[in-house]
ChimeraX commands (.cxc) that place a marker at each C-alpha (Angstrom):
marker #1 position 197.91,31.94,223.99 radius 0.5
marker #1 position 196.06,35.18,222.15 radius 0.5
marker #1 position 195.77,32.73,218.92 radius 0.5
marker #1 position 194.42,29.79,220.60 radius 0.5
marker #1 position 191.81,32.03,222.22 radius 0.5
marker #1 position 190.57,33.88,218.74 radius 0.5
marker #1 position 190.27,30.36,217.57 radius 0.5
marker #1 position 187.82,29.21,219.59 radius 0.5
marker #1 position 185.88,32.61,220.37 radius 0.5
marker #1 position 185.49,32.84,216.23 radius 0.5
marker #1 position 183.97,28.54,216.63 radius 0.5
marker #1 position 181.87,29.65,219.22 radius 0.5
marker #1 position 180.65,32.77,216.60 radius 0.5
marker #1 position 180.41,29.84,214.11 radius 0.5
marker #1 position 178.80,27.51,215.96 radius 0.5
marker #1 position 176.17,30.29,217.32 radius 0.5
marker #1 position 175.65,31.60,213.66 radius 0.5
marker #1 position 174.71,28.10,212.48 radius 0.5
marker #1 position 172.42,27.53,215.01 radius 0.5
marker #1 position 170.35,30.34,214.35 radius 0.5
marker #1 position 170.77,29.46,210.41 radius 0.5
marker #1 position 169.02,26.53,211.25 radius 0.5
marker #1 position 166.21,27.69,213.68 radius 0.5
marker #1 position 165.27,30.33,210.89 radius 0.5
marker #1 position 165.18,27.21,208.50 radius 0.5
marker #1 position 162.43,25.35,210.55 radius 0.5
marker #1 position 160.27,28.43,210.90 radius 0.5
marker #1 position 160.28,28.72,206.85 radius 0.5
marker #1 position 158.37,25.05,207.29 radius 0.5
marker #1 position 154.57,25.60,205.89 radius 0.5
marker #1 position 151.87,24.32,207.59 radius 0.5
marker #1 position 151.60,21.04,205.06 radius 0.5
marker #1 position 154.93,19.80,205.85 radius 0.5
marker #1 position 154.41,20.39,209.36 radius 0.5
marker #1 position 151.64,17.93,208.92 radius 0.5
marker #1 position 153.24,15.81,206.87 radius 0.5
marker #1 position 155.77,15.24,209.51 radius 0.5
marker #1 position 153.13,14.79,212.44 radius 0.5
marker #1 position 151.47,12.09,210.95 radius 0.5
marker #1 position 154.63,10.66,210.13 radius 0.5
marker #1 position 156.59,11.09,213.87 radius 0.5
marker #1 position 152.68,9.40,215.00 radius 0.5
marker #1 position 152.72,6.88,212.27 radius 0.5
marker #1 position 152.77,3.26,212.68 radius 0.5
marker #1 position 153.66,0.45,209.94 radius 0.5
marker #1 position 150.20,-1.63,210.46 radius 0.5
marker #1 position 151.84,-4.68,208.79 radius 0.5
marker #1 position 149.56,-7.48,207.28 radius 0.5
marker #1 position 148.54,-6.53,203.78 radius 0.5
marker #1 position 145.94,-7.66,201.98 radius 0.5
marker #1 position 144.80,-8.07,198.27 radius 0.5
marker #1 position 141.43,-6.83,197.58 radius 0.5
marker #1 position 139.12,-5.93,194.02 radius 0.5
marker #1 position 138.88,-2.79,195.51 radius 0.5
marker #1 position 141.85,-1.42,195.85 radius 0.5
marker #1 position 143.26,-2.15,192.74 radius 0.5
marker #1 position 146.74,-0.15,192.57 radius 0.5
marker #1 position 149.95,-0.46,190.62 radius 0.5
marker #1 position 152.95,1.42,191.75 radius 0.5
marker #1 position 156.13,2.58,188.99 radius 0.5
marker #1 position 159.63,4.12,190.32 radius 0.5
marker #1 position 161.39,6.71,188.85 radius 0.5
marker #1 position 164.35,5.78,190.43 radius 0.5
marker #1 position 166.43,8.62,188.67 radius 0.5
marker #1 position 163.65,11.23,188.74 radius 0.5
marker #1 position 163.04,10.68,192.86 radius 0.5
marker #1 position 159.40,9.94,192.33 radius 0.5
marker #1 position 156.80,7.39,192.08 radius 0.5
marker #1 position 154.02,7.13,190.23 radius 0.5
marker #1 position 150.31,4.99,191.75 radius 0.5
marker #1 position 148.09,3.94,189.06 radius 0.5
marker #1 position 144.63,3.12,189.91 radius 0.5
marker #1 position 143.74,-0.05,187.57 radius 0.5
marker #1 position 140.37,-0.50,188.41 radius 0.5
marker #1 position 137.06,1.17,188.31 radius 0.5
marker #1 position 136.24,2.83,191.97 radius 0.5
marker #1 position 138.32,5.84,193.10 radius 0.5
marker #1 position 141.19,4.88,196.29 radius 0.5
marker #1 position 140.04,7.22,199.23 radius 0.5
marker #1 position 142.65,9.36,200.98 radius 0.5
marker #1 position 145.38,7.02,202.01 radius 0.5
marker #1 position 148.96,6.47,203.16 radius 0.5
marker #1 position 151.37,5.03,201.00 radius 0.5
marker #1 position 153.73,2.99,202.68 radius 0.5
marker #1 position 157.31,2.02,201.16 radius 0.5
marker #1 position 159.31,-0.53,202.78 radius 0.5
marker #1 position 157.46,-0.50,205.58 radius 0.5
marker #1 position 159.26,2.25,206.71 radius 0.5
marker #1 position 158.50,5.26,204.88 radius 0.5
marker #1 position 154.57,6.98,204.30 radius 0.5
marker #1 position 153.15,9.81,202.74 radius 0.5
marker #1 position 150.03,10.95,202.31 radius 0.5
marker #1 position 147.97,10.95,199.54 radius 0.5
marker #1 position 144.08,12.77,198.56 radius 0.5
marker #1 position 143.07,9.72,196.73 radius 0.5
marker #1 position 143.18,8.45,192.92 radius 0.5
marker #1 position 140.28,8.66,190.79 radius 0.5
marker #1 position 139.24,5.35,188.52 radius 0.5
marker #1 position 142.01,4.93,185.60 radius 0.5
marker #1 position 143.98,7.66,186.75 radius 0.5
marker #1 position 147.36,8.24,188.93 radius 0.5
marker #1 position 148.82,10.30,191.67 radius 0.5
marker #1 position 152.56,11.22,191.90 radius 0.5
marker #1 position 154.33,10.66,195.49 radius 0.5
marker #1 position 158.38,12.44,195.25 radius 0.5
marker #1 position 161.12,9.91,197.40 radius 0.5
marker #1 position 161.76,13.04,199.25 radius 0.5
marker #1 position 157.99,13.15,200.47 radius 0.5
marker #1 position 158.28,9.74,201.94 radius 0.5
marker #1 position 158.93,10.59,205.19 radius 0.5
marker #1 position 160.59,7.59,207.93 radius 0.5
marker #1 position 157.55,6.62,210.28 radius 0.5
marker #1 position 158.40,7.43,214.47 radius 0.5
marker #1 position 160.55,9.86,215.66 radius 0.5
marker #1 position 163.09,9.62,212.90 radius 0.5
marker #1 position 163.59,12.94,210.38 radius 0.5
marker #1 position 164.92,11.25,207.40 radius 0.5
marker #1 position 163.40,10.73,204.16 radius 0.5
marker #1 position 163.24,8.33,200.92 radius 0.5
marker #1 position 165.74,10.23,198.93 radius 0.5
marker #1 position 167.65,11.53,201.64 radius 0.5
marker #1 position 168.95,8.09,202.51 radius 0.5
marker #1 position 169.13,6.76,199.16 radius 0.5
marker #1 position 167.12,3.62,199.87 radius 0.5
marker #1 position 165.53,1.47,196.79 radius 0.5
marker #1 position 161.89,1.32,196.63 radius 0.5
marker #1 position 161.46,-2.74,197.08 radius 0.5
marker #1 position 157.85,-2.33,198.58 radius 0.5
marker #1 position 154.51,-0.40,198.41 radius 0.5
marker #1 position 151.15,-0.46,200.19 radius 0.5
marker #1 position 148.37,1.59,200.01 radius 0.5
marker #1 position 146.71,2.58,203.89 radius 0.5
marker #1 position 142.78,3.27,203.54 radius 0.5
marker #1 position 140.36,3.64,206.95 radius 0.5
marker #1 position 139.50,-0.11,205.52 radius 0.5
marker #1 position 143.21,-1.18,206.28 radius 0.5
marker #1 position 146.40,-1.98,204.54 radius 0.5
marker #1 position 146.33,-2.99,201.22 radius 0.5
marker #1 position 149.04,-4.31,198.71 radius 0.5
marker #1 position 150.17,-2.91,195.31 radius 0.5
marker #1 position 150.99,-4.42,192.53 radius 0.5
marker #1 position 155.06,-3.60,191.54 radius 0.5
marker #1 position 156.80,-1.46,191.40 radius 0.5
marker #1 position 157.90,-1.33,188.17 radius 0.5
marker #1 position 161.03,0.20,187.80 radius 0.5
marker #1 position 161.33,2.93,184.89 radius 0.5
marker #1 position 164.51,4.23,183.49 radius 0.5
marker #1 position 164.34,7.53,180.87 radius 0.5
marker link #1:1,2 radius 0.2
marker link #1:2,3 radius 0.2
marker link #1:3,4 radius 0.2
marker link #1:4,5 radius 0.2
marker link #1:5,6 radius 0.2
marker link #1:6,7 radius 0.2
marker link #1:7,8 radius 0.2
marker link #1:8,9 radius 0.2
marker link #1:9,10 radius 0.2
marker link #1:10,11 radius 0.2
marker link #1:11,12 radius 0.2
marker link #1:12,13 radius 0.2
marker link #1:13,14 radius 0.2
marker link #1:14,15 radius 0.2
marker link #1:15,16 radius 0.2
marker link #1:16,17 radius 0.2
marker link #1:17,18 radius 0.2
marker link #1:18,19 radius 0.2
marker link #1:19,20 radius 0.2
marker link #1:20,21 radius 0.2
marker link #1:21,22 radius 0.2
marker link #1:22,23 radius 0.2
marker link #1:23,24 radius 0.2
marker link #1:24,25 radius 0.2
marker link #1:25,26 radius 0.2
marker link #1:26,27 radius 0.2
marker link #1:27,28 radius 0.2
marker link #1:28,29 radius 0.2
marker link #1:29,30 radius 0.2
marker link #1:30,31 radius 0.2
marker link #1:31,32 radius 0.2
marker link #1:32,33 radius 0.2
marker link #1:33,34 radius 0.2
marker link #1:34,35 radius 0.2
marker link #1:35,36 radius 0.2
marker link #1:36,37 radius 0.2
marker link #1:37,38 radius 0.2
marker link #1:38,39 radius 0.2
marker link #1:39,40 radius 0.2
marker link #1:40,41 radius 0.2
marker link #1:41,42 radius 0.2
marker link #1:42,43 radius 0.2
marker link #1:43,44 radius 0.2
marker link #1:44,45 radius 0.2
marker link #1:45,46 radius 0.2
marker link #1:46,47 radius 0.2
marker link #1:47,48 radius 0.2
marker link #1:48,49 radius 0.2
marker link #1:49,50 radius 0.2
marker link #1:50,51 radius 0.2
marker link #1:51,52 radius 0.2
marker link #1:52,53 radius 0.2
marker link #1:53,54 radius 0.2
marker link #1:54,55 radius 0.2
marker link #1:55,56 radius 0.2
marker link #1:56,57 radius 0.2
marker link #1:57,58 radius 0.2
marker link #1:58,59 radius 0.2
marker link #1:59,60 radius 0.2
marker link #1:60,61 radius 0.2
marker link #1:61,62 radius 0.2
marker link #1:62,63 radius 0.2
marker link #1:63,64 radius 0.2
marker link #1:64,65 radius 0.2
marker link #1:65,66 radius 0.2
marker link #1:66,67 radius 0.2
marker link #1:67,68 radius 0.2
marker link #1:68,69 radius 0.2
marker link #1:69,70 radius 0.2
marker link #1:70,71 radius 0.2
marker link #1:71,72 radius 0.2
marker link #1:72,73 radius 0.2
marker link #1:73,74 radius 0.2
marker link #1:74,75 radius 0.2
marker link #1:75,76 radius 0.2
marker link #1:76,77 radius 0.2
marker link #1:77,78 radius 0.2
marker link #1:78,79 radius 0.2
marker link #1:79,80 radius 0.2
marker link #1:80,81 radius 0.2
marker link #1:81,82 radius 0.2
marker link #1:82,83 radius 0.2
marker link #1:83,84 radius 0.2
marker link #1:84,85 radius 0.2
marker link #1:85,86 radius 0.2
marker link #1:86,87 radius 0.2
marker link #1:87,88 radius 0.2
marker link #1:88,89 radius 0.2
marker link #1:89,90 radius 0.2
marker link #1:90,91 radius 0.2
marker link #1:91,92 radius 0.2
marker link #1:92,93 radius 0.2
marker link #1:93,94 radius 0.2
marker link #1:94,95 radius 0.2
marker link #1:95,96 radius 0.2
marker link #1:96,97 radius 0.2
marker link #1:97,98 radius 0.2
marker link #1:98,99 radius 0.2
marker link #1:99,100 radius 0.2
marker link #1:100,101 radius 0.2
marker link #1:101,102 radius 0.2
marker link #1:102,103 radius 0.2
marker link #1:103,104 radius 0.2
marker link #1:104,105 radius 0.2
marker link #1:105,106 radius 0.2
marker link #1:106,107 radius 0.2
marker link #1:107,108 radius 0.2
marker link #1:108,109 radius 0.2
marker link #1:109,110 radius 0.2
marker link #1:110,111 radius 0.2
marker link #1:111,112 radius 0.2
marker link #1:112,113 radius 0.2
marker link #1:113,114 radius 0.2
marker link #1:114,115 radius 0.2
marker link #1:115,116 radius 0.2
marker link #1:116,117 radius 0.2
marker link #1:117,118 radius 0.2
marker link #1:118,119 radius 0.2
marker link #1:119,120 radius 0.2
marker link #1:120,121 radius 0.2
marker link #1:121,122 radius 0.2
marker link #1:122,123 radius 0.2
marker link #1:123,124 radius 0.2
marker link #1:124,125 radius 0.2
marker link #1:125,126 radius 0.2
marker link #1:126,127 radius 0.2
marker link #1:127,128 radius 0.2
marker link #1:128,129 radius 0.2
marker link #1:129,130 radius 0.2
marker link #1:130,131 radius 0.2
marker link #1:131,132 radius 0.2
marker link #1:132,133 radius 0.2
marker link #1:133,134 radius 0.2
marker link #1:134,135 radius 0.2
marker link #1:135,136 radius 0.2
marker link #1:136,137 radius 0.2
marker link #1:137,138 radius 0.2
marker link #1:138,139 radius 0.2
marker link #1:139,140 radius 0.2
marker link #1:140,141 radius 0.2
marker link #1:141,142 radius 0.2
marker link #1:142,143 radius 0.2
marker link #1:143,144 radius 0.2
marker link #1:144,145 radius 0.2
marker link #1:145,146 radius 0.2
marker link #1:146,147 radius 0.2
marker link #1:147,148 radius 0.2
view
C-alpha cells in the first residue's frame, strides 16, 4: 500500500514539474514569434491564385536543409507578403527586392487556425507555394526541389 502511494505522489511531482517546464518555455517566446503565431491562429487560406507580370516569383526546397528559398524573377520588388505552402501553412515575409531572394525555414511555416504545428514539425513535402500581397493571392512558379 506505502509503494503504490510513493508511486503516484512522485507522478504527481512529475507531472507538476513538467508543467511548469513548459509554462517557463512559452514565456521564453519573443515578441516576433508571438506574432508570427497570431497572424497564423487568424490566418485564412484565401484560395484562388492567380498568375500575374507582377509578381513574378519562383520558389526552390531544400528539402534536407528545412528551408526554402523565393526568387524574385522579374524587375519590381514583391511587397510584404504571406507565403502560403499547401494551402495550409504561411509565414511572413518583408518583401524581395528585383533579382534577388528571401529565405523562409519549414519550421517558420506555421499551420493556419488554431492549430500549433509547423512545416518541419510534421514532416510534410512542400507540393505548393503562393505568394499573399494586399493585391491578393498569387502563384509561384515550382518548387524546384534541390538536393546538396
Amino acid at each position: 500500500m506505502r509503494s503504490s502511494f510513493f508511486i503516484v505522489s512522485a507522478g504527481t511531482i512529475l507531472a507538476l514539474v513538467a508543467g511548469c517546464e513548459q509554462s517557463d518555455k512559452v514565456s521564453a517566446v519573443g515578441p516576433e514569434a508571438r506574432q508570427a503565431i497570431s497572424a497564423a491562429a487568424t490566418a485564412h487560406y484565401p484560395g484562388h491564385a492567380r498568375t500575374s507580370d507582377e509578381v513574378q516569383v519562383a520558389a526552390i526546397n531544400y528539402q534536407e536543409k528545412d528551408y526554402l528559398e523565393l526568387h524574385n524573377l522579374g524587375t519590381q520588388s514583391v511587397p510584404a507578403s504571406n507565403v502560403w505552402v499547401n494551402g495550409t501553412f504561411m509565414s511572413r515575409i518583408e518583401g524581395i527586392a528585383p533579382k534577388s531572394y528571401v529565405t523562409v525555414k519549414h519550421g517558420a511555416l506555421l499551420e493556419a487556425g488554431p492549430a500549433t504545428n509547423d512545416l518541419k514539425h510534421l514532416n510534410q513535402p512542400v507540393a505548393k507555394v503562393e505568394i499573399e500581397t494586399d493585391r491578393g493571392l498569387y502563384t509561384v512558379q515550382g518548387p524546384t526541389i534541390k538536393r546538396d
